[in-house]
VONU-920490 format. One record per residue (C-alpha): residue number from 1; residue in three letters; x, y, z. Coordinates in nm, 2 decimals, m for minus. Layout:
N
seq = NUM | type = ALA | u = X | v = Y | w = Z
...
% end
This chain:
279
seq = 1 | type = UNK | u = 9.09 | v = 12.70 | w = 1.34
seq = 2 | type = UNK | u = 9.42 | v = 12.72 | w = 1.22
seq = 3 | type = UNK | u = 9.72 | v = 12.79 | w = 1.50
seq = 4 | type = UNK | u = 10.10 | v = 12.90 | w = 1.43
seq = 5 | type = UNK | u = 10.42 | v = 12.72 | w = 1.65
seq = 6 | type = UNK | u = 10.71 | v = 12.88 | w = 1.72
seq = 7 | type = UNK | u = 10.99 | v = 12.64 | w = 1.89
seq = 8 | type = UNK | u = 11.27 | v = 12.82 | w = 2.03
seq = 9 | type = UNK | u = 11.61 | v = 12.59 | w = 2.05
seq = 10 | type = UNK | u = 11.99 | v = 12.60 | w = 2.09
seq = 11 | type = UNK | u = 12.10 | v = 12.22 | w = 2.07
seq = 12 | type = UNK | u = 11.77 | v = 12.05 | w = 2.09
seq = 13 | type = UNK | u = 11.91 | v = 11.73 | w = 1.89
seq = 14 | type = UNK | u = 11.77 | v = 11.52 | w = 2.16
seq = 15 | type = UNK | u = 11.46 | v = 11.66 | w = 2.21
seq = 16 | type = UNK | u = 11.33 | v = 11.86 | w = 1.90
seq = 17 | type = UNK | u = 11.18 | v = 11.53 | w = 1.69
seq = 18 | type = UNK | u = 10.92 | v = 11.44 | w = 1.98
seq = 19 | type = UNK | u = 10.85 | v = 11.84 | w = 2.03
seq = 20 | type = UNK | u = 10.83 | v = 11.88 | w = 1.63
seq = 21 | type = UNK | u = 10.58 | v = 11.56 | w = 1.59
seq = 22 | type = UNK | u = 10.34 | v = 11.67 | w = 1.89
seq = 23 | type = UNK | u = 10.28 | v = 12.01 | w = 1.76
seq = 24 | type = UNK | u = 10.16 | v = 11.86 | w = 1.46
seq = 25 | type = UNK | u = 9.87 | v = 11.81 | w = 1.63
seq = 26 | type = UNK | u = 9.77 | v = 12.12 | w = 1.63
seq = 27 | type = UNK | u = 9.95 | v = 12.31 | w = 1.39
seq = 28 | type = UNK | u = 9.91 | v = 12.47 | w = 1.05
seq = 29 | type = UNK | u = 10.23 | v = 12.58 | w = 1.00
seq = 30 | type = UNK | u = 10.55 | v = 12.54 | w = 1.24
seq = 31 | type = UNK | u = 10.87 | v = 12.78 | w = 1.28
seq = 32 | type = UNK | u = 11.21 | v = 12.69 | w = 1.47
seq = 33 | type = UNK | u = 11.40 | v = 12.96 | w = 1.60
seq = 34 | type = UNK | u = 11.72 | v = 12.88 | w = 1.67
seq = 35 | type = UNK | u = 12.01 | v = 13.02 | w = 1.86
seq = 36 | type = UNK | u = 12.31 | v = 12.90 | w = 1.67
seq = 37 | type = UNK | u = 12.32 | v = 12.54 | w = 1.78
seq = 38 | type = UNK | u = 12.63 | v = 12.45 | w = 1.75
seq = 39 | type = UNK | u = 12.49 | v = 12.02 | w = 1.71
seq = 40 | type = UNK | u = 12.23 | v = 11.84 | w = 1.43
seq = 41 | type = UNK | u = 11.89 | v = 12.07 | w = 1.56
seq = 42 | type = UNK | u = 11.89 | v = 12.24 | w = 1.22
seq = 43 | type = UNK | u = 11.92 | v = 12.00 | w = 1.05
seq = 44 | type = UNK | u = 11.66 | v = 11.76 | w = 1.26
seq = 45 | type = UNK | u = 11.40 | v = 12.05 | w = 1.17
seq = 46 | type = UNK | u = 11.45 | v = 12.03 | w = 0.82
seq = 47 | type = UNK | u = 11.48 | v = 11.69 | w = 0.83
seq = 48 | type = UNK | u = 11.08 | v = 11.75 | w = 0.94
seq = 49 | type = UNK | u = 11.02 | v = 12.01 | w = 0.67
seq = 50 | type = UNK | u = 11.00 | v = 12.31 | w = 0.93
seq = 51 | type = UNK | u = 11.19 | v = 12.61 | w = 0.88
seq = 52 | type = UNK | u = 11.47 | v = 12.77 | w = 1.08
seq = 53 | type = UNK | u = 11.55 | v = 13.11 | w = 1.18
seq = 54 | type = UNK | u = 11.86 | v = 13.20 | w = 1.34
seq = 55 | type = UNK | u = 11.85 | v = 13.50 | w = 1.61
seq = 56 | type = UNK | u = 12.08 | v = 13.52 | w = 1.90
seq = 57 | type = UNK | u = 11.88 | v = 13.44 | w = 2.23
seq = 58 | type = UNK | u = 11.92 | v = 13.77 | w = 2.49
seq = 59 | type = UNK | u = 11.61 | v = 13.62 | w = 2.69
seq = 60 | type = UNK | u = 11.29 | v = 13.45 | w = 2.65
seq = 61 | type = UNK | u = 11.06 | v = 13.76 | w = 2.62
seq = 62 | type = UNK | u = 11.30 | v = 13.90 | w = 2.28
seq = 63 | type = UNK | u = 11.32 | v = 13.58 | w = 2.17
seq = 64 | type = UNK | u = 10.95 | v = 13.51 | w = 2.09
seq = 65 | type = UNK | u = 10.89 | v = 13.87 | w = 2.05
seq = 66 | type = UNK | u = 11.15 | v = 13.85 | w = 1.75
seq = 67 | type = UNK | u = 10.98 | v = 13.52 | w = 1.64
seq = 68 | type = UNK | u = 10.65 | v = 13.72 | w = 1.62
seq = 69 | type = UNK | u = 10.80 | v = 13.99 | w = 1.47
seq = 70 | type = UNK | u = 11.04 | v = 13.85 | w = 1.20
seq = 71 | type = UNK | u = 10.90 | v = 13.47 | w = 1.13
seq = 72 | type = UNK | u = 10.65 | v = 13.59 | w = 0.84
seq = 73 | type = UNK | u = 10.37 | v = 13.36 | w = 1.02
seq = 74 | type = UNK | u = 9.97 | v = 13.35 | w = 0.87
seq = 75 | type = UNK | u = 9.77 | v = 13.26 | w = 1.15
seq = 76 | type = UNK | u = 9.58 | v = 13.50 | w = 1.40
seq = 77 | type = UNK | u = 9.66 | v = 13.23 | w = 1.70
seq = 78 | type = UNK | u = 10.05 | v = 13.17 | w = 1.82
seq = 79 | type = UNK | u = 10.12 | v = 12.91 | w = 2.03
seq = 80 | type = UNK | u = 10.48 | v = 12.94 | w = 2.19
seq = 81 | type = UNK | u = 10.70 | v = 12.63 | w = 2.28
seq = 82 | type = UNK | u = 11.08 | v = 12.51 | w = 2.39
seq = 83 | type = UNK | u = 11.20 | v = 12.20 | w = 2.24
seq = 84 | type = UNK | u = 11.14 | v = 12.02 | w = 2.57
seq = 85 | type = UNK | u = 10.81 | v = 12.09 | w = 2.57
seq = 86 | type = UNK | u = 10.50 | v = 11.79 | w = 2.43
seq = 87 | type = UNK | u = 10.13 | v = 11.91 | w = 2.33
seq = 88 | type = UNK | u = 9.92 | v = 11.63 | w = 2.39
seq = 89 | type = UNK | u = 9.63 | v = 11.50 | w = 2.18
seq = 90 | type = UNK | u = 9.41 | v = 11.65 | w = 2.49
seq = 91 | type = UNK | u = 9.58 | v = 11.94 | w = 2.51
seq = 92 | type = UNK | u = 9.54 | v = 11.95 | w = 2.09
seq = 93 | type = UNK | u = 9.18 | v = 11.95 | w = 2.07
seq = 94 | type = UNK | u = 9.11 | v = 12.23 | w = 2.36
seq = 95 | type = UNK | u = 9.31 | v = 12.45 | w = 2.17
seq = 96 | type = UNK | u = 9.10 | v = 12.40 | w = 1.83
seq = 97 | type = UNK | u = 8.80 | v = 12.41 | w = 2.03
seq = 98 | type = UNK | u = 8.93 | v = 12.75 | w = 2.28
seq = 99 | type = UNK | u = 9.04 | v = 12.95 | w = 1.92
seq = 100 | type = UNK | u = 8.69 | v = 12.90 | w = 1.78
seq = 101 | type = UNK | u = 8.50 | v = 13.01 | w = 2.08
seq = 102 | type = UNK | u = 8.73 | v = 13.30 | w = 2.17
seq = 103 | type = UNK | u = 8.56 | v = 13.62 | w = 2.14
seq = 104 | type = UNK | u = 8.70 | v = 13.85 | w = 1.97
seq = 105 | type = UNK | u = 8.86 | v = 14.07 | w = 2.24
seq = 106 | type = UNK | u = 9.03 | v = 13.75 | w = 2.35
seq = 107 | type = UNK | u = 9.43 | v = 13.83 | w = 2.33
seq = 108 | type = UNK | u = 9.54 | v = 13.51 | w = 2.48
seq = 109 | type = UNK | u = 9.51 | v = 13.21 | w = 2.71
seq = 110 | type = UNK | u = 9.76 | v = 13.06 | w = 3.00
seq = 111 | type = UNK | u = 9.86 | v = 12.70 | w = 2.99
seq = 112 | type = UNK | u = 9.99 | v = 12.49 | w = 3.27
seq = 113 | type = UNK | u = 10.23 | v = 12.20 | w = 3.25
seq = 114 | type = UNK | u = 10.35 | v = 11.89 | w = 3.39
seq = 115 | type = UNK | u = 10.78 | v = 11.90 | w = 3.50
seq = 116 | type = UNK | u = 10.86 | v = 11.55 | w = 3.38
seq = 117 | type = UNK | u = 11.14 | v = 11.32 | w = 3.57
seq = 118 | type = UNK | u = 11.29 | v = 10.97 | w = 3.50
seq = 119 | type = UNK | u = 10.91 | v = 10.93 | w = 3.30
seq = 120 | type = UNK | u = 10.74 | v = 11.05 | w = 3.62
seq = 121 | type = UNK | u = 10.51 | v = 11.35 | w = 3.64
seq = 122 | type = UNK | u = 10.63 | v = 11.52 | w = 3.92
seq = 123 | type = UNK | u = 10.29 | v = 11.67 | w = 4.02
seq = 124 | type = UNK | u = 10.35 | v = 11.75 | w = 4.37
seq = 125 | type = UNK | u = 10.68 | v = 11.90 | w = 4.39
seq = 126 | type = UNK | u = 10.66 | v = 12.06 | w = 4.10
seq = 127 | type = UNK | u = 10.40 | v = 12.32 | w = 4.26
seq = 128 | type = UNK | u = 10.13 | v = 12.22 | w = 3.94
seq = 129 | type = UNK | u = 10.01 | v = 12.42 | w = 3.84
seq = 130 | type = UNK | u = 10.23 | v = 12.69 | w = 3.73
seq = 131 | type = UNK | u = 10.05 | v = 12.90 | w = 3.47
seq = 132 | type = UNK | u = 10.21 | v = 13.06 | w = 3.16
seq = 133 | type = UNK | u = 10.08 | v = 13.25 | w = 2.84
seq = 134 | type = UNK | u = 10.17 | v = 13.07 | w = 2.57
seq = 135 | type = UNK | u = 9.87 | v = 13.07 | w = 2.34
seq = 136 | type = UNK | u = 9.80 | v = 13.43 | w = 2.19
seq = 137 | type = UNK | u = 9.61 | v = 13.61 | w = 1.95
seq = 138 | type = UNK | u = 9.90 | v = 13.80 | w = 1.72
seq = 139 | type = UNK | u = 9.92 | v = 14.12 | w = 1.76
seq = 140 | type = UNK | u = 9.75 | v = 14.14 | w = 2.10
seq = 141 | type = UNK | u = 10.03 | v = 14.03 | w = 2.33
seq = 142 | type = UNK | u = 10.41 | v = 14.11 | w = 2.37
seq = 143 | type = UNK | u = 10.62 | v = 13.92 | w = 2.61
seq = 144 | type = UNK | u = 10.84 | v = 14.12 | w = 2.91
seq = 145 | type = UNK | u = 11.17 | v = 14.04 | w = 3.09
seq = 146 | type = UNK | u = 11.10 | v = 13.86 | w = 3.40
seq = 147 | type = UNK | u = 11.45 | v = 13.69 | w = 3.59
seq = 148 | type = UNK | u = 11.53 | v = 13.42 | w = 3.36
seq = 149 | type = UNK | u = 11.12 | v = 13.35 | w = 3.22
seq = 150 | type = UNK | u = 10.91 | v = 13.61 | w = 3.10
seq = 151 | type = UNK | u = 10.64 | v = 13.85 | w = 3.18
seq = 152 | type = UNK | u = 10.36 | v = 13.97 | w = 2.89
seq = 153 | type = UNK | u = 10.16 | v = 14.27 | w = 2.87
seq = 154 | type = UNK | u = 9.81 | v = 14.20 | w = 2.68
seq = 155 | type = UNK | u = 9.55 | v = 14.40 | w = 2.50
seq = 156 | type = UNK | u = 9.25 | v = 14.21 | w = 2.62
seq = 157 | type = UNK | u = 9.12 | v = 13.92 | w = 2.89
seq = 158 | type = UNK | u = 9.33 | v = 13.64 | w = 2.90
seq = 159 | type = UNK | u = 9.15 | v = 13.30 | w = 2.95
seq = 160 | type = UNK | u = 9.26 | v = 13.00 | w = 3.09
seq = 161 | type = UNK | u = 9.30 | v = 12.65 | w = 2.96
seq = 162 | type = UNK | u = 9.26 | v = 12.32 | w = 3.17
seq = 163 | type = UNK | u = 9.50 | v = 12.04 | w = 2.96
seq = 164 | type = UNK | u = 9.84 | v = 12.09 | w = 3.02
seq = 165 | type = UNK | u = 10.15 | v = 12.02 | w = 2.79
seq = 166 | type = UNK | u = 10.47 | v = 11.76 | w = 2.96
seq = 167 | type = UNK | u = 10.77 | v = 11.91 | w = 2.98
seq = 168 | type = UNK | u = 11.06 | v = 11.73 | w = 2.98
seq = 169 | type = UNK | u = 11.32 | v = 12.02 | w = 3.14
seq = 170 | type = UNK | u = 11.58 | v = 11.70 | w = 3.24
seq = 171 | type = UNK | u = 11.58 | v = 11.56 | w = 2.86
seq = 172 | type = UNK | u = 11.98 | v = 11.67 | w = 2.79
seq = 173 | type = UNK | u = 12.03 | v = 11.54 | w = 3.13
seq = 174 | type = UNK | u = 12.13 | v = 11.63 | w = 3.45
seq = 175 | type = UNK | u = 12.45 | v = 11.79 | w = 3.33
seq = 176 | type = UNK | u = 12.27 | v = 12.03 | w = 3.08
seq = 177 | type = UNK | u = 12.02 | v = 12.12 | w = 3.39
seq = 178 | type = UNK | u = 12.25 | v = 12.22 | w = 3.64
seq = 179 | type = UNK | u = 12.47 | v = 12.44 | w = 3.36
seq = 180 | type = UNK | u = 12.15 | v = 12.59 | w = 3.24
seq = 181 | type = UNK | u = 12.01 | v = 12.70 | w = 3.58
seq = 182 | type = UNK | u = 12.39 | v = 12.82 | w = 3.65
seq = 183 | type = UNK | u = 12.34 | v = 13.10 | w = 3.36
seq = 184 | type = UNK | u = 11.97 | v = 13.12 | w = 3.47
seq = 185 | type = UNK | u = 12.00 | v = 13.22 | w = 3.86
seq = 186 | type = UNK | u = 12.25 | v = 13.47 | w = 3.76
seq = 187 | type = UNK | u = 11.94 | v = 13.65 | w = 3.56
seq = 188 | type = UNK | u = 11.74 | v = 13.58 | w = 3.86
seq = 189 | type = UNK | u = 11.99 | v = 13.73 | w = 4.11
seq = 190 | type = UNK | u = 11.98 | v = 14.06 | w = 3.90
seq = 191 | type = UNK | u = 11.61 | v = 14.07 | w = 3.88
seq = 192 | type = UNK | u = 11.59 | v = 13.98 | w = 4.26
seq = 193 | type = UNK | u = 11.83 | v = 14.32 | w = 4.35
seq = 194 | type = UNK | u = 11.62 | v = 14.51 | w = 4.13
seq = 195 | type = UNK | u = 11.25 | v = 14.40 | w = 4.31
seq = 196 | type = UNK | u = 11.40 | v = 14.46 | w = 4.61
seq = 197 | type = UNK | u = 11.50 | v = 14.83 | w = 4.51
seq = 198 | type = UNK | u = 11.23 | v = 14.87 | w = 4.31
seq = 199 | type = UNK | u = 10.82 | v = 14.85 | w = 4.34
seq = 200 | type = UNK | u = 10.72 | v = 14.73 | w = 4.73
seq = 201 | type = UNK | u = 10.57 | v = 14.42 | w = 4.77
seq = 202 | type = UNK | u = 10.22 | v = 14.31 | w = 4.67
seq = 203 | type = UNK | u = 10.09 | v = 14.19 | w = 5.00
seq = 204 | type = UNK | u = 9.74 | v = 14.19 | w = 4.87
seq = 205 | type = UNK | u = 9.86 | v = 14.00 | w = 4.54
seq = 206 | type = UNK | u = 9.97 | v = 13.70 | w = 4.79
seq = 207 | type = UNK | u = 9.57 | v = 13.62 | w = 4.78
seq = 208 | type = UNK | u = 9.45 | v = 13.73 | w = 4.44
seq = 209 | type = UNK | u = 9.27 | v = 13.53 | w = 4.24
seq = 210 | type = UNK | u = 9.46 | v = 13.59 | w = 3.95
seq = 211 | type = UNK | u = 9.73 | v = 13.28 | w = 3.95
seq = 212 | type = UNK | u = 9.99 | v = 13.51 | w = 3.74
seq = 213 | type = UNK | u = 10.05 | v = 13.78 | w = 4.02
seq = 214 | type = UNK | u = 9.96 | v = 13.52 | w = 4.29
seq = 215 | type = UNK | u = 10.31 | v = 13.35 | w = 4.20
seq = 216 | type = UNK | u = 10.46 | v = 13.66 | w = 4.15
seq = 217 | type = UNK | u = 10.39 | v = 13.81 | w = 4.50
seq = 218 | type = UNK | u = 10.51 | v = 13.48 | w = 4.66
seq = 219 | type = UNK | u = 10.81 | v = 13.51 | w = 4.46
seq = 220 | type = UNK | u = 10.85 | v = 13.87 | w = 4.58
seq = 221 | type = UNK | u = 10.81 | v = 13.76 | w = 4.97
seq = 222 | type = UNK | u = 11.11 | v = 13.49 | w = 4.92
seq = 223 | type = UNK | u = 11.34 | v = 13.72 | w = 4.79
seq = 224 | type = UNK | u = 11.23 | v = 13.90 | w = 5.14
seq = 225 | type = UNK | u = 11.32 | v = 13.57 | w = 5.37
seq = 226 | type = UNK | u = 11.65 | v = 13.45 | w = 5.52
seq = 227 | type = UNK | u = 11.73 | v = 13.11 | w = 5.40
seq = 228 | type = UNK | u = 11.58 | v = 13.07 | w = 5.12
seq = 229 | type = UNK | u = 11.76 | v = 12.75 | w = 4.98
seq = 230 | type = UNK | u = 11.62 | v = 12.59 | w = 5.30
seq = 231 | type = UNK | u = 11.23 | v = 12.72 | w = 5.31
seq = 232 | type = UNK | u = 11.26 | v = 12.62 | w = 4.93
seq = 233 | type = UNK | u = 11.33 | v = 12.25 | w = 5.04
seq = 234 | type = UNK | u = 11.09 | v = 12.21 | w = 5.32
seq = 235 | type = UNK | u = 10.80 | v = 12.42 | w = 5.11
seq = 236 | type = UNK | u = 10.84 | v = 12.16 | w = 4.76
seq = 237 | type = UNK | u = 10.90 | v = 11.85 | w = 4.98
seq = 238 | type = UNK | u = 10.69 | v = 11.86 | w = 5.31
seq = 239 | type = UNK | u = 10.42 | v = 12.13 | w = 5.26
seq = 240 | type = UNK | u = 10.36 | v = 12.07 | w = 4.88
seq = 241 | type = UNK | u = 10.35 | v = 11.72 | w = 4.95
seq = 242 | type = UNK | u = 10.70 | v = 11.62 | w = 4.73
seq = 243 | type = UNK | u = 10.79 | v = 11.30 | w = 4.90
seq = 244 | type = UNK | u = 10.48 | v = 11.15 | w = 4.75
seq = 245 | type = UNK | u = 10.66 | v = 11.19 | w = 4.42
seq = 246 | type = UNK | u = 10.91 | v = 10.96 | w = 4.56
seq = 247 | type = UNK | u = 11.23 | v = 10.97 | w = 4.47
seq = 248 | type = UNK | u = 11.23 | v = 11.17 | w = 4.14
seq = 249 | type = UNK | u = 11.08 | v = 11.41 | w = 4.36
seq = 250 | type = UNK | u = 11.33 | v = 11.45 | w = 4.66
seq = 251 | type = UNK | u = 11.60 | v = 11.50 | w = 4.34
seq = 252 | type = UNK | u = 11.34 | v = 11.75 | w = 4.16
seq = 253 | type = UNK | u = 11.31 | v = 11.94 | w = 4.55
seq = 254 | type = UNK | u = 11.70 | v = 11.94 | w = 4.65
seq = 255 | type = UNK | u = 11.78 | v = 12.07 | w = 4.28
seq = 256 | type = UNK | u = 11.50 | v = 12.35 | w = 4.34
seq = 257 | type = UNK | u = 11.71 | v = 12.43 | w = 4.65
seq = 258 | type = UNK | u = 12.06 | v = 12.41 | w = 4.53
seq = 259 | type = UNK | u = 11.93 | v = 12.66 | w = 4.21
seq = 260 | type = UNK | u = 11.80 | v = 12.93 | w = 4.54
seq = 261 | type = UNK | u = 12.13 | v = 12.93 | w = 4.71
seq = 262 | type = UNK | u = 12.34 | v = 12.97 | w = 4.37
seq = 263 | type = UNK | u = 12.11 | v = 13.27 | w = 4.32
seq = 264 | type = UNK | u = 12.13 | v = 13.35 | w = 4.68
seq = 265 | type = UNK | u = 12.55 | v = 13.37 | w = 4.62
seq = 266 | type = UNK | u = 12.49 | v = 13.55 | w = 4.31
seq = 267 | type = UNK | u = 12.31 | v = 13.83 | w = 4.48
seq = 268 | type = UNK | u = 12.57 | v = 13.85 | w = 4.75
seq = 269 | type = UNK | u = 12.82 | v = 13.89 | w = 4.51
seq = 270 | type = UNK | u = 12.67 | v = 14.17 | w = 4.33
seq = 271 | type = UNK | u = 12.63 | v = 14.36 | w = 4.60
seq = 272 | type = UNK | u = 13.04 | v = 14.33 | w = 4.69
seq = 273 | type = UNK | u = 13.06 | v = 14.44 | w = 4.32
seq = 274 | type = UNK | u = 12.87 | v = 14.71 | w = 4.37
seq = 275 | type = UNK | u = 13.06 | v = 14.80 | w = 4.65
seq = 276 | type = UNK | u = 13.39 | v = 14.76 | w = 4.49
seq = 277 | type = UNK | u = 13.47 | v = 14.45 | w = 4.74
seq = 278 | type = UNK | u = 13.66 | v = 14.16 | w = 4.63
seq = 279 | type = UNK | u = 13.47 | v = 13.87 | w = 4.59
% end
């Protein structure tokens, strides 16, 4: 069974060969969408004989829903990646043998993966697994706006698939990570103001089966909790077992905490914006 890739990038110089060379493994045809990298990314895909499309980046829900859209792709299965992101030759042969067992309701199935630091899998401060839909039957699933990631809405059961891919989120170094999470807890703050004023929380989703809405209820109750930045720490690196990541894993948990109190600050300052306060 045959299986398109979409890549989305903006300056993936660095990290788009490995990415590009993986998917192989699994791929029929491959598609980079790009968001005007302003370095070689372009260039590195062709240099692979992929295409580009260029489309501004407004989140990661447009973003593949444009590339699903617009990319002219010929196979019934999608499977969605970021340049920073490795299928392995495990991983590679459970999605050939998933596709051709699917029935035909089937409209997609969630992946896990593996947060990657200094060549370490950081398994236990990580919180593995984290489950994402990234594999989907075309057609059947379209991606919503969720904080900085993405939601999805699906017409059919989604199944579940046991090999994860690595992903290497550190890979433009340390420098790259902080400004990214910078643009990204400002999303996060917005979407945190809005759960809080919107739908009440999902106490019963705290102990669902479904992993999905079980993250997305704990989620919910942090937003609810006075220091966040704090509980963050002490959830990653005592209860989730961190320190036994050593130390790639104390860095991994203090990041995690530093990125909750910039969203914490964001939020704050919405609300003096709202509120016509200086800031």
């Amino acid at each position: 069974m045959a299986v398109s890739v979409l890549i989305l990038t903006l300056n993936e110089e660095k990290n788009l060969s490995r990415c590009l060379q993986a998917a192989r493994r699994v791929a029929s045809e491959m598609l980079v969408i790009d968001d005007f990298s302003s370095d070689s990314t372009c260039a590195v895909a062709e240099g692979h004989g992929v295409s580009v499309l260029k489309h501004r980046f407004a989140s990661f829900a447009v973003q593949r829903n444009w590339a699903m859209d617009n990319g002219h792709i010929h196979e019934d299965w999608v499977l969605h990646l970021d340049a920073d992101e490795i299928v392995t030759p495990e991983l590679a042969e459970e999605v050939r043998e998933a596709i051709a067992s699917a029935p035909p309701d089937t409209a997609g199935f969630l992946l896990s993966y593996k947060t990657m630091l200094n060549g370490r899998w950081l398994k236990h401060s990580s919180a593995f697994p984290v489950w994402v839909l990234r594999l989907v039957r075309r057609g059947r699933v379209r991606y919503t706006e969720r904080g900085h990631g993405e939601g999805f809405e699906a017409d059919g059961p989604i199944g579940r698939l046991l090999e994860p891919f690595l992903h290497y989120n550190f890979g433009k170094g340390m420098a790259e990570w902080l400004d990214k999470h910078n643009r990204y807890s400002t999303n996060e703050a917005r979407a945190c103001l809005s759960e809080l004023r919107g739908r009440g929380m999902d106490w019963e989703g705290l102990t669902s089966r479904d992993p999905v809405r079980r993250r997305m209820a704990l989620k919910q109750l942090s937003f609810r909790l006075p220091l966040r930045p704090w509980l963050k720490f002490m959830y990653m690196y005592v209860l989730r077992m961190g320190f036994l990541d050593g130390a790639p894993g104390l860095t991994y948990c203090t990041l995690q905490a530093i990125y909750e109190y910039m969203i914490c600050l964001k939020i704050k300052e919405l609300k003096r914006h709202e509120k016509g306060l200086p800031v």
